[in-house]
N, C-alpha and C positions, 0 to 999 in steps of 0.2 A: 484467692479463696475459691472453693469449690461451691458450687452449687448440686447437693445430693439431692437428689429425689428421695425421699422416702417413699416406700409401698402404701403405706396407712394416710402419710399424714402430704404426702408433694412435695415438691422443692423446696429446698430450706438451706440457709447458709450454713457453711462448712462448722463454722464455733460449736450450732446445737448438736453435733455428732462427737459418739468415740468410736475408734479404729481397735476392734479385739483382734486383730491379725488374721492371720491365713484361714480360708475359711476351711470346709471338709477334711480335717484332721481327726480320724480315729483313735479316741481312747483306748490304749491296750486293753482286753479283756482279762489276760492272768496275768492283774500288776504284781501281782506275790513272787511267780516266777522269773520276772524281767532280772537281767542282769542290771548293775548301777548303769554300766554304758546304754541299754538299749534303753532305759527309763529316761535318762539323762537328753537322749537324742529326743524322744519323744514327746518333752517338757520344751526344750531349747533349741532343739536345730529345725529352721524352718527356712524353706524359698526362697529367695531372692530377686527374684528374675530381672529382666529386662525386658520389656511385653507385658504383657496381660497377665493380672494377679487376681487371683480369688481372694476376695477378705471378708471378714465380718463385720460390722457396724451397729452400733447402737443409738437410737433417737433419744439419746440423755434429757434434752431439755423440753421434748416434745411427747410421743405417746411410748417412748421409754421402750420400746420394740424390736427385737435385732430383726437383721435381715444379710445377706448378703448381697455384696456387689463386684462385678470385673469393672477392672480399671488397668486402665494401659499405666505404667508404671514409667513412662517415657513421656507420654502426651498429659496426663492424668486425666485425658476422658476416660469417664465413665461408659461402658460401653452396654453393659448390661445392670438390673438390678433385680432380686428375686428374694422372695420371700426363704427364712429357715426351713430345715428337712427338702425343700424345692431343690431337684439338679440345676447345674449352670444351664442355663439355653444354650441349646446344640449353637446359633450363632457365635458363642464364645469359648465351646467346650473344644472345639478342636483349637481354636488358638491358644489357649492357656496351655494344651500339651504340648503343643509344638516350642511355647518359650519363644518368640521372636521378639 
């Protein structure tokens, strides 16, 4: 089990959370014009890494609040946690690009 920090509410066992995936995914602006393939990638094809992953989470049984967190997807620390709309911390933004 993990132990998350939440931003709001502190550490909490892994159960009280959900995992919405990858986090900083832009909504196409002219979905009208997307082809079926670029919608389709858009909806379905997301990261995988090995290294540091940006994801979303939600405090389901606690103040019900997402946030985003990096978590090494090898170690599963938690490496960073930041509030929605908030950039990754430069501590973890160049490692998530790099993918290690």
């Amino acid at each position: 089990m993990l132990l998350i920090p939440c931003p709001f509410c502190g550490p909490r066992d892994e159960s009280e959370f959900g995992c919405g995936g990858e986090a900083h995914i832009a909504r196409p602006t002219d979905t009208d014009r997307l082809s079926d393939a670029d919608w389709a990638a858009y909806l379905f094809m997301r990261k995988n890494p090995k290294g540091v992953h940006l994801e979303r989470w939600v405090h389901r049984l606690g103040c019900r609040r997402w946030f985003n967190l990096a978590r090494s997807t090898v170690s599963h620390e938690i490496l960073a946690v930041y509030k929605m709309g908030d950039p990754p911390p430069a501590s973890v933004a160049g490692q998530e690009a790099r993918r290690t």
